[in-house]
N, CA, C and O atoms as a MOPAC input file, in Angstrom:
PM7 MOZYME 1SCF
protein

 N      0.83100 1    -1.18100 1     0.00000 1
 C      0.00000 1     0.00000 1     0.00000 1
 C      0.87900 1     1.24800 1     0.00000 1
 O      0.53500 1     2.32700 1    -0.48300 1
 N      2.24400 1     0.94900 1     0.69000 1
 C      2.89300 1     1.79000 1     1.00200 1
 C      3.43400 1     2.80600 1    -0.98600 1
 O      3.22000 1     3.80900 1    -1.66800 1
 N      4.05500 1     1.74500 1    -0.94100 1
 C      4.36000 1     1.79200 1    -2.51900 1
 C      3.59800 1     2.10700 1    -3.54900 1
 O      4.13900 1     2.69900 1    -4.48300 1
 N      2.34900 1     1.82900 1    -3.61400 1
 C      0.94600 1     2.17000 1    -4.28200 1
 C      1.25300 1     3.54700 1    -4.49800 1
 O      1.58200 1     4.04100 1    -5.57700 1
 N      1.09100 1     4.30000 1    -3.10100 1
 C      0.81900 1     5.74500 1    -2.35200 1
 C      1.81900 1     6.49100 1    -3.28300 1
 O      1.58500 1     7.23100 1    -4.23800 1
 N      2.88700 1     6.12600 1    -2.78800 1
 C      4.47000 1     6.63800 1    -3.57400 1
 C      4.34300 1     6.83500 1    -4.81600 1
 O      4.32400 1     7.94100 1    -5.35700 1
 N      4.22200 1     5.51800 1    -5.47800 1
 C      4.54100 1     5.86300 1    -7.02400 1
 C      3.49300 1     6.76400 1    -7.76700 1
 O      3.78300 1     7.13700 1    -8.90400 1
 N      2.24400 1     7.15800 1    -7.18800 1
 C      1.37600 1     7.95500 1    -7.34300 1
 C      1.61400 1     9.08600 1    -7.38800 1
 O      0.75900 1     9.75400 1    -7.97000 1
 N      3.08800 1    10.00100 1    -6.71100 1
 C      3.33900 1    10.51600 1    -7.27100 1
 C      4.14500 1    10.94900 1    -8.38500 1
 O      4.34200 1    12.15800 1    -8.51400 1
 N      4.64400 1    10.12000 1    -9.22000 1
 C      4.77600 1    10.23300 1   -10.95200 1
 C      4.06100 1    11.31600 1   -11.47700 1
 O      4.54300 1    12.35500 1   -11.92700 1
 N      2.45200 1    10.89800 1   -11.35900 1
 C      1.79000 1    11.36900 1   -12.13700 1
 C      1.60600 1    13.31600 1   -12.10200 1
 O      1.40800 1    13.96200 1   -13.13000 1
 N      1.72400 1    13.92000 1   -10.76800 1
 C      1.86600 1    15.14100 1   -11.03800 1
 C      3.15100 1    15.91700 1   -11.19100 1
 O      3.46000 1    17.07500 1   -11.47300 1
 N      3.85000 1    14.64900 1   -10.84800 1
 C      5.65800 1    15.13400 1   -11.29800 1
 C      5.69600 1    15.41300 1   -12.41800 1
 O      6.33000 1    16.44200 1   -12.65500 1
 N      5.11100 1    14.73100 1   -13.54900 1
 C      4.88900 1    14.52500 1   -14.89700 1
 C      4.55100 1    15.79600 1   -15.19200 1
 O      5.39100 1    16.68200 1   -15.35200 1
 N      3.55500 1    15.93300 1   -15.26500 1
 C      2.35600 1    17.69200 1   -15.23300 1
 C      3.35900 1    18.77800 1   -15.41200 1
 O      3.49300 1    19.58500 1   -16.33200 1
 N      4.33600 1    18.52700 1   -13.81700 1
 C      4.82900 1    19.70100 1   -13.46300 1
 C      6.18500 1    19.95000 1   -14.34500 1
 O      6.42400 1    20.97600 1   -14.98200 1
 N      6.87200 1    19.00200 1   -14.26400 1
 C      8.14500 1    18.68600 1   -14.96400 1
 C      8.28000 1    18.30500 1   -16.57000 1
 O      9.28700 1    18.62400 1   -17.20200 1
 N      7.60100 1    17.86800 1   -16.93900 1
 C      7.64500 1    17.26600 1   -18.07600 1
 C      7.93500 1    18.40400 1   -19.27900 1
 O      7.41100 1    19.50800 1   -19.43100 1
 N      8.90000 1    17.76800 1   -20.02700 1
 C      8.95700 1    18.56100 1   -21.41700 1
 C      8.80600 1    17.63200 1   -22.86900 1
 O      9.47000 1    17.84100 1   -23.88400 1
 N      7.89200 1    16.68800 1   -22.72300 1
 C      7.53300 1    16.03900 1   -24.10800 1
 C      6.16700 1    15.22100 1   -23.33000 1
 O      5.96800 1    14.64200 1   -22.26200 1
 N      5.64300 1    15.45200 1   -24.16300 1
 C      4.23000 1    14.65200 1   -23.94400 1
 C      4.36400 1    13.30000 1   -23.66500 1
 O      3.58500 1    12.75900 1   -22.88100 1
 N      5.41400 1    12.58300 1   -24.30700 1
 C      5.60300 1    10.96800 1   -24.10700 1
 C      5.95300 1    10.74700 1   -22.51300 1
 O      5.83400 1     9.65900 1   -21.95100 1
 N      6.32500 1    11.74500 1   -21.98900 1
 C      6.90900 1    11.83900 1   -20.39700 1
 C      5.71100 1    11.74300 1   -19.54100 1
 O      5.76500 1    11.13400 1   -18.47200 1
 N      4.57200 1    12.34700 1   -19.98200 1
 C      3.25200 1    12.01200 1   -19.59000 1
 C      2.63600 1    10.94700 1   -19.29900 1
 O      2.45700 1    10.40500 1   -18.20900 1
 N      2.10300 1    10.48300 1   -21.01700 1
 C      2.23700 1     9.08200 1   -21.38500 1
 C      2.72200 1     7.88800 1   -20.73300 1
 O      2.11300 1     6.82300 1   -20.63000 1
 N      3.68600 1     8.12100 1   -20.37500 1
 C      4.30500 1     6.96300 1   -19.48400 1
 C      4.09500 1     7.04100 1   -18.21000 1
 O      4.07400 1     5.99900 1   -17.55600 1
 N      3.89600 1     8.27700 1   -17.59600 1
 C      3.42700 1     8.39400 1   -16.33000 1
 C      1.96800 1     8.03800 1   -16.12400 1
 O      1.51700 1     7.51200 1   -15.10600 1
 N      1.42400 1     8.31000 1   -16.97500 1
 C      0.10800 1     7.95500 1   -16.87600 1
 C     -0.20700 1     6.37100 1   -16.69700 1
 O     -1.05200 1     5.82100 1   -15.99000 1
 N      0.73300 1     5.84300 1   -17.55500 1
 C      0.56800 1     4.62300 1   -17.58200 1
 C      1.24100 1     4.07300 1   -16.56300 1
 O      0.80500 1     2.93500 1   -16.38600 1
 N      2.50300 1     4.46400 1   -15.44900 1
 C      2.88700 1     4.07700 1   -14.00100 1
 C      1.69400 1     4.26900 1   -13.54800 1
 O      0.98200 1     3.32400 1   -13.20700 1
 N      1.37000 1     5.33000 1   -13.49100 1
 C      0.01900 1     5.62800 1   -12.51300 1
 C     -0.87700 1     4.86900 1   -12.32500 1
 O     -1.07500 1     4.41800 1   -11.19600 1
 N     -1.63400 1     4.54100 1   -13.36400 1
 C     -2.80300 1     3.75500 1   -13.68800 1
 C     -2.39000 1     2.44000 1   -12.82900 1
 O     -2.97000 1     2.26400 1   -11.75700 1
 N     -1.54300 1     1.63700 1   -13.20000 1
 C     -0.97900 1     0.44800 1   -12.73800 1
 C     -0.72700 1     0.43200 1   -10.99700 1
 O     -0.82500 1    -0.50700 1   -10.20700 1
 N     -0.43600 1     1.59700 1   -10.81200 1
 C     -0.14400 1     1.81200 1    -9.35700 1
 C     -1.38400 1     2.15800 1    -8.54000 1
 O     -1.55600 1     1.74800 1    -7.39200 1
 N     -2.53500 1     3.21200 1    -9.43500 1
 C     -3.93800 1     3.38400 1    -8.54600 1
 C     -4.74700 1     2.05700 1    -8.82500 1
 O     -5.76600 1     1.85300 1    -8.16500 1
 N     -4.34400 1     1.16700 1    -9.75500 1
 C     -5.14900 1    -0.16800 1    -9.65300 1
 C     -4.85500 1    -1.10200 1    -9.13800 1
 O     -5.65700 1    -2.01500 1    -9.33600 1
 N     -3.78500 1    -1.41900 1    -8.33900 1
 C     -2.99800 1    -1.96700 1    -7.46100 1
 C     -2.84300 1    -1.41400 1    -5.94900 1
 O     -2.47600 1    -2.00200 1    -4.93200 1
 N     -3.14700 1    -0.41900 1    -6.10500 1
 C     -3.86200 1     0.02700 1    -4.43200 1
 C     -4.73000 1    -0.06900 1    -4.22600 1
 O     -4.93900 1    -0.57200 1    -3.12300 1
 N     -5.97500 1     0.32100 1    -5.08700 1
 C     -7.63800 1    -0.11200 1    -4.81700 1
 C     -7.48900 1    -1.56200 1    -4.74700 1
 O     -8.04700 1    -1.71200 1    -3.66000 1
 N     -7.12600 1    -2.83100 1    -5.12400 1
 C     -7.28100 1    -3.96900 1    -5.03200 1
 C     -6.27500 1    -3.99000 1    -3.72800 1
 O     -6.84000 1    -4.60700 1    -2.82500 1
 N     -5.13600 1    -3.58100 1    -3.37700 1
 C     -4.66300 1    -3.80000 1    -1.63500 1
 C     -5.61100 1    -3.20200 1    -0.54300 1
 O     -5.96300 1    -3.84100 1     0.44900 1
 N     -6.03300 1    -1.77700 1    -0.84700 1
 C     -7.61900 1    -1.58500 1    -0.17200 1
 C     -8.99200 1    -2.67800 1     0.36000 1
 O     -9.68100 1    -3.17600 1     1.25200 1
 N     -8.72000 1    -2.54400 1    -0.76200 1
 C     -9.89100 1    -3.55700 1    -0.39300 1
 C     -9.88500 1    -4.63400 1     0.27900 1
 O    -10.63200 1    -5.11700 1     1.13000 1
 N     -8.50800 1    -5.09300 1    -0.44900 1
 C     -8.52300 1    -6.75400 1     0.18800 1
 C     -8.30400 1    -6.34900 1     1.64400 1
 O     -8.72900 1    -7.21000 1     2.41500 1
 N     -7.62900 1    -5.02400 1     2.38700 1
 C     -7.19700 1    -4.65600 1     3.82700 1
 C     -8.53300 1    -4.52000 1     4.14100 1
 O     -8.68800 1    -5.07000 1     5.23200 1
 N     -9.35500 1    -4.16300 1     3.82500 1
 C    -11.05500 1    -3.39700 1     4.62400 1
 C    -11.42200 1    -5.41000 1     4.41500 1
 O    -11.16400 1    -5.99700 1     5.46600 1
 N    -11.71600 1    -5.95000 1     3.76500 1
 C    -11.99100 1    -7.25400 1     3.77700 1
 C    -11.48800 1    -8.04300 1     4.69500 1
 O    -12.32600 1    -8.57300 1     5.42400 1
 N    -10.07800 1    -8.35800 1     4.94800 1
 C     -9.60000 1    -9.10000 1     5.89100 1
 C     -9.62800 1    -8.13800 1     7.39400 1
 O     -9.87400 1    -8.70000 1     8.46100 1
 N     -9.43900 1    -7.12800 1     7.34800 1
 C     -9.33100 1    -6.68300 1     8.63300 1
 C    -10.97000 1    -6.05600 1     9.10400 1
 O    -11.20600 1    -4.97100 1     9.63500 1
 N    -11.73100 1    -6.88500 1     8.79900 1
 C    -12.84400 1    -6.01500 1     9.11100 1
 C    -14.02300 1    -7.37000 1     9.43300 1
 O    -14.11700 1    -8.29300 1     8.62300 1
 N    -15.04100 1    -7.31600 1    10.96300 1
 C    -16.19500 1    -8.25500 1    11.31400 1
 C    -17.10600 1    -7.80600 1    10.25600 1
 O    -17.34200 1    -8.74700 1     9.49900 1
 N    -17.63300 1    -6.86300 1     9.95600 1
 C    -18.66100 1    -6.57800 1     9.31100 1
 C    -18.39700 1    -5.55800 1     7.68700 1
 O    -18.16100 1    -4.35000 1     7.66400 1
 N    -18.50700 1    -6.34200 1     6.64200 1
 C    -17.57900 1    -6.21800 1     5.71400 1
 C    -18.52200 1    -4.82000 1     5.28300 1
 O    -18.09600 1    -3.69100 1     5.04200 1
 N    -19.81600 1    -5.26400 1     5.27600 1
 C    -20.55100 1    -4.12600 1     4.90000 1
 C    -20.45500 1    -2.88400 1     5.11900 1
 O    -20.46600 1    -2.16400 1     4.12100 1
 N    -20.36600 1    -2.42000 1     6.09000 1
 C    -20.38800 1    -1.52200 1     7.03200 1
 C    -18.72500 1    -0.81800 1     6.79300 1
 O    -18.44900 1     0.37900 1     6.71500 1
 N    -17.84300 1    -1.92200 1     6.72000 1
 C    -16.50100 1    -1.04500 1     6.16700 1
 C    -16.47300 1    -0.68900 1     4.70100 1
 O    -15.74300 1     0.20500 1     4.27300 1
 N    -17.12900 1    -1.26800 1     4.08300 1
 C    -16.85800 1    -1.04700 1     2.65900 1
 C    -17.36500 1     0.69900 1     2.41000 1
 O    -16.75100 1     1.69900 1     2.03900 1
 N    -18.96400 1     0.40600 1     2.87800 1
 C    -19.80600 1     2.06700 1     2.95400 1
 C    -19.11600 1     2.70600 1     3.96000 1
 O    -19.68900 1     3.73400 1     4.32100 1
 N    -17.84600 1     2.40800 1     4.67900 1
 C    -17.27300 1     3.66100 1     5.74100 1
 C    -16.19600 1     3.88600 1     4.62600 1
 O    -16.04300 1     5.07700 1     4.35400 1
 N    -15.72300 1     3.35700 1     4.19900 1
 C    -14.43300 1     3.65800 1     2.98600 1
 C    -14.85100 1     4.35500 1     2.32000 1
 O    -14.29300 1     5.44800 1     2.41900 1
 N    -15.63400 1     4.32300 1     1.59500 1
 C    -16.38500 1     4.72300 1     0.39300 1
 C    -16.74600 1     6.15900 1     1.02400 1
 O    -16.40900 1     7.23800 1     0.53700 1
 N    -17.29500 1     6.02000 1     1.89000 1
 C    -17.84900 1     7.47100 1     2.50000 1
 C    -16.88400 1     8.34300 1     2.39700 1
 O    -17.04700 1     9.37400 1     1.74400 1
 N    -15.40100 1     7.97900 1     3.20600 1
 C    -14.29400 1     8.39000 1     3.85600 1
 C    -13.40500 1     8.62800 1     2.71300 1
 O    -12.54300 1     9.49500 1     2.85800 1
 N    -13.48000 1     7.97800 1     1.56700 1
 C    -12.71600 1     8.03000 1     0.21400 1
 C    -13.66800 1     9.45900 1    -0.57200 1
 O    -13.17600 1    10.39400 1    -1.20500 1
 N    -14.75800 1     9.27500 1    -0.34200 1
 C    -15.46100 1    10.66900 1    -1.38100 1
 C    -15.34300 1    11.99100 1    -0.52500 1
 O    -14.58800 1    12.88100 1    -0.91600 1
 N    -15.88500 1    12.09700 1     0.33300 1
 C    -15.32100 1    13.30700 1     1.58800 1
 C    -13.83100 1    13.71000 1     1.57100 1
 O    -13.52800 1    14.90300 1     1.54600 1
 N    -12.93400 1    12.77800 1     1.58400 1
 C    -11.27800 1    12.88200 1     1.51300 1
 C    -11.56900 1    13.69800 1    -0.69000 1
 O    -11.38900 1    14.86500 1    -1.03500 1
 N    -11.84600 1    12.97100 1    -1.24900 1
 C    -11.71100 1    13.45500 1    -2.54300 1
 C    -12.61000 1    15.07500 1    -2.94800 1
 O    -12.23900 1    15.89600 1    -3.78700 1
 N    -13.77600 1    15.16300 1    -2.11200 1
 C    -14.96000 1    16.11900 1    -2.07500 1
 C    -13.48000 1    17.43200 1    -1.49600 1
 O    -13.09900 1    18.28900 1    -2.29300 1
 N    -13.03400 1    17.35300 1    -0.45400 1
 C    -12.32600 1    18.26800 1     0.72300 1
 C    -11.07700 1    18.72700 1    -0.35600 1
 O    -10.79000 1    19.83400 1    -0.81000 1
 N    -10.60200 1    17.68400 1    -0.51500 1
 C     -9.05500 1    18.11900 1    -1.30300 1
 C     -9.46200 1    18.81200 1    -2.72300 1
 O     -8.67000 1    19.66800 1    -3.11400 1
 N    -10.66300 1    18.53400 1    -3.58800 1
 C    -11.00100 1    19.50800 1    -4.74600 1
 C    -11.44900 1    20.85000 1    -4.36000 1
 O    -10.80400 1    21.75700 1    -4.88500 1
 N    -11.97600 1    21.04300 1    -3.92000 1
 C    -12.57600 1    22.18300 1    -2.94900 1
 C    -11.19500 1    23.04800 1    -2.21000 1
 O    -11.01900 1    24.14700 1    -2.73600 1
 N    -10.39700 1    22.77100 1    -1.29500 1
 C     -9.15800 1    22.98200 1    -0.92500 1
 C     -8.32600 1    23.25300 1    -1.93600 1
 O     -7.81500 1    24.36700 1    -2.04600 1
 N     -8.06200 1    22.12400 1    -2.91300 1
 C     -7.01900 1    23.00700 1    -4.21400 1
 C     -7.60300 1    24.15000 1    -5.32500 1
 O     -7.00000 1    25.04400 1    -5.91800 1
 N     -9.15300 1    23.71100 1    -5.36200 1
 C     -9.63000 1    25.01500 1    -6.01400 1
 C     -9.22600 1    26.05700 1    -5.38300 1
 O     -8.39200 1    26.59900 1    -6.10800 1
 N     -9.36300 1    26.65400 1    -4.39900 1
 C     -9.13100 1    27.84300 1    -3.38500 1
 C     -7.98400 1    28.20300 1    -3.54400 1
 O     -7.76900 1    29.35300 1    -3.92400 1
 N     -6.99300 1    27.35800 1    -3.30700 1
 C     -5.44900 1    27.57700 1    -3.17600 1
 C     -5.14000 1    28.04200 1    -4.60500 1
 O     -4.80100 1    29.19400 1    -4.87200 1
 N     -5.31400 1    26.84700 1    -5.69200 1
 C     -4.94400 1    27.91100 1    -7.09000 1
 C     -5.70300 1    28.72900 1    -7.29200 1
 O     -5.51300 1    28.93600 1    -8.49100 1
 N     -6.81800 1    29.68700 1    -6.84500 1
 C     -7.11200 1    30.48700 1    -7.56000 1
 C     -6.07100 1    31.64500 1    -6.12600 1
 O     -5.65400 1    32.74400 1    -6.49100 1
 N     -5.96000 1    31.43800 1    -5.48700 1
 C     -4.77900 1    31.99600 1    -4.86300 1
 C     -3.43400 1    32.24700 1    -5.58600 1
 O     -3.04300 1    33.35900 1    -5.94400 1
 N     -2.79900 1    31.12700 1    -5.75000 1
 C     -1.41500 1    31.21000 1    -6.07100 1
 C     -1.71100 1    31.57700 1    -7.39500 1
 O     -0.73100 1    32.02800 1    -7.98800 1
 N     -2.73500 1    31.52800 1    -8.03600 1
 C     -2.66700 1    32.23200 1    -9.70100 1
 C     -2.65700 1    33.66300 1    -9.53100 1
 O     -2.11200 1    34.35200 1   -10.39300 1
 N     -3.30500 1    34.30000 1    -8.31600 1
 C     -3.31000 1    35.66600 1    -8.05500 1
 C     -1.51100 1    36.60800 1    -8.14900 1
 O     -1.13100 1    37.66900 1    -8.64300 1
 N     -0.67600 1    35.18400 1    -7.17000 1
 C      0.36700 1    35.83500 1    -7.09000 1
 C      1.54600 1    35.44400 1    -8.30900 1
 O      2.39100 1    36.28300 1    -8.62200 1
 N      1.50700 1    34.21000 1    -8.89200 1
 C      2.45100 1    33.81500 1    -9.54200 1
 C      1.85900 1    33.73400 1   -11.18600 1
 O      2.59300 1    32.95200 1   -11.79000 1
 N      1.02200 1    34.16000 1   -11.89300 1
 C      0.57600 1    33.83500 1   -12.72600 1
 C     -0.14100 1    31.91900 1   -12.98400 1
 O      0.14200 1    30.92100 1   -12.32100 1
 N     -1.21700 1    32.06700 1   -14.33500 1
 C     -1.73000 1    30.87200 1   -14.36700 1
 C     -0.27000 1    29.25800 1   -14.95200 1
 O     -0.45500 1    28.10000 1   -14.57600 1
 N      0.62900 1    29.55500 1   -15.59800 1
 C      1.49500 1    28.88100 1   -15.53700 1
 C      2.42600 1    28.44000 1   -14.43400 1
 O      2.59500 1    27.28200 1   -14.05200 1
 N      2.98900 1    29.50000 1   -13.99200 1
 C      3.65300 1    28.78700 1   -12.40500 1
 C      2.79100 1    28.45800 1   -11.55100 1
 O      2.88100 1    27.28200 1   -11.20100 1
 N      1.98600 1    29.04800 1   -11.08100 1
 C      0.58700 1    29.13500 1   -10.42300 1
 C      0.25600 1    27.26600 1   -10.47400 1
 O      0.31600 1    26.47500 1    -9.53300 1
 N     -0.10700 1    26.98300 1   -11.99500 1
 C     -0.11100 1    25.50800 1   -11.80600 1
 C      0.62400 1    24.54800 1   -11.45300 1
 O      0.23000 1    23.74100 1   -10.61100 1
 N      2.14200 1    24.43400 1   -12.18300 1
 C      3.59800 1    24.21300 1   -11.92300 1
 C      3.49100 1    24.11600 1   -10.30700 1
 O      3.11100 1    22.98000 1   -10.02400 1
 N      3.67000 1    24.82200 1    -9.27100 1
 C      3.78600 1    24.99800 1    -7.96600 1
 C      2.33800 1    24.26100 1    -7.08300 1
 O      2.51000 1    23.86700 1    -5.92900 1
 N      1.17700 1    24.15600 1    -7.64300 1
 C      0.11500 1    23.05000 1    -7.16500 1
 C      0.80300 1    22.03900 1    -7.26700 1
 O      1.21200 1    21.55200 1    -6.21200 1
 N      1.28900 1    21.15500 1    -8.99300 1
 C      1.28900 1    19.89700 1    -9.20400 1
 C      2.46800 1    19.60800 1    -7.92200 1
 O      2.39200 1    18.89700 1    -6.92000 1
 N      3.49100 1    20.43000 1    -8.40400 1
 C      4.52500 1    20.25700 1    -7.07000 1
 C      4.37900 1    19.92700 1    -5.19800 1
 O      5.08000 1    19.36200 1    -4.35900 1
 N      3.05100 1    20.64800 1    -5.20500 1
 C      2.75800 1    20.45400 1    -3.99100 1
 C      2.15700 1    19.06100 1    -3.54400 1
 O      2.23800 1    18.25500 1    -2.61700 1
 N      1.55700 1    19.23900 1    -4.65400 1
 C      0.56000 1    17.48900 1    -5.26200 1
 C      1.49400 1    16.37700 1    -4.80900 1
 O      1.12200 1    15.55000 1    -3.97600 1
 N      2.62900 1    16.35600 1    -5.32200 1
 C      3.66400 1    15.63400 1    -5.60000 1
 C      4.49400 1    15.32300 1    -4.02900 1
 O      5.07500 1    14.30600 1    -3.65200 1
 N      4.29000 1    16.52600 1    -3.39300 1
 C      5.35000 1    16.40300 1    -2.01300 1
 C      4.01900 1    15.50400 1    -0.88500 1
 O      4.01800 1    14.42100 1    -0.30100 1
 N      3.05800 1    16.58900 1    -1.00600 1
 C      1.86700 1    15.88100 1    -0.56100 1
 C      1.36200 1    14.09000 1    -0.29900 1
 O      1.02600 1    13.36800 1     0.64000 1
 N      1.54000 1    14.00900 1    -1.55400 1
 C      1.08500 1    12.59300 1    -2.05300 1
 C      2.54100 1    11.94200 1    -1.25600 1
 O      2.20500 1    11.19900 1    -0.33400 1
 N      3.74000 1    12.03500 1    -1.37900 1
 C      4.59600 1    11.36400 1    -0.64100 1
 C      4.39500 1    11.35800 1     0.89300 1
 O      4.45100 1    10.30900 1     1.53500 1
 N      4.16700 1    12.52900 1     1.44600 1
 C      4.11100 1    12.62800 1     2.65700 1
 C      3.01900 1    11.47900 1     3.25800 1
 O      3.26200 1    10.59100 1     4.07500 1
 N      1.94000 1    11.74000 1     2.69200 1
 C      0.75300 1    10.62800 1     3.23800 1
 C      0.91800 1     9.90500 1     2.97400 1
 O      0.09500 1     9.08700 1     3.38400 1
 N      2.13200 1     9.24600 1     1.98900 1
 C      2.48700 1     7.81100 1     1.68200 1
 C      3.05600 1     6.80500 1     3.04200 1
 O      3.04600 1     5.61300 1     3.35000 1
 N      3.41900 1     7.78600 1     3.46700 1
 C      4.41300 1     7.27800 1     5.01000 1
 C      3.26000 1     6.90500 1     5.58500 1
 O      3.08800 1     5.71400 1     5.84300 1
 N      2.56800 1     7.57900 1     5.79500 1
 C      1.59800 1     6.59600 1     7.17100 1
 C      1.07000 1     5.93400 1     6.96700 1
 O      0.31600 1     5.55000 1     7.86100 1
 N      1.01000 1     5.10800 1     5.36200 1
 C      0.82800 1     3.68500 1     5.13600 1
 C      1.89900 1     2.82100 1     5.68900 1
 O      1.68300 1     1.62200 1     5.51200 1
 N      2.89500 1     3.08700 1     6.25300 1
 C      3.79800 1     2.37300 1     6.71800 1
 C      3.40200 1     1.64200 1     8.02000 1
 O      3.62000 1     0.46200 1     8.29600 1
 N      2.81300 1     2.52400 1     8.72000 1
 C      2.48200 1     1.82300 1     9.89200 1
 C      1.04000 1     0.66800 1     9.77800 1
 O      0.53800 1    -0.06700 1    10.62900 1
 N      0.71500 1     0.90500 1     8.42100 1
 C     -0.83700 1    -0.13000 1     8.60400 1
 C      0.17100 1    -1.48900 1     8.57600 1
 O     -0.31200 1    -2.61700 1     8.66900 1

């Protein structure tokens, strides 16, 4: 899971860094492989570690759209912030980046599951 988390960030490294579209491309395609390989370690963790499977599946699910609902909402705000100060090109550049440090950071506390 840990690893899942990690290589997930590729994909806005890509965004931010990239100077040929094929650099994308390929990230996209780490990515994909890596967010479909964590939803299947997900699950199988809420499955085995859980009495009442039901009940975790609709708490995930809940806890996965709220976590996704909060962070769109939150980065809307912020770039229309940082576009104020840095223009709409760095402005984006400096999200994906954050994206990128972000996504590592919360990778770690898959360590302890």
């Amino acid at each position: 899971m840990f690893l899942g988390r990690l290589l997930l960030v590729t994909f806005p490294l890509s965004y931010a860094l990239a100077n040929s579209v094929y650099v994308i491309y390929l990230a996209n395609i780490i990515a994909g492989f890596t967010n479909s390989a964590s939803n299947i370690a997900y699950m199988s963790f809420v499955y085995d570690n859980s009495r009442d499977r039901k009940t975790a599946i609709g708490l995930y699910n809940l806890f996965y759209g709220i976590g996704t609902l909060i962070g769109s909402l939150v980065s809307g705000a912020l770039i229309t912030l940082i576009i104020n100060y840095a223009g709409l090109r760095n402005g984006i550049r400096y999200m994906l980046l954050g994206d990128a440090a972000a996504r590592a950071v919360v990778a770690t506390l898959y360590t302890s599951v």
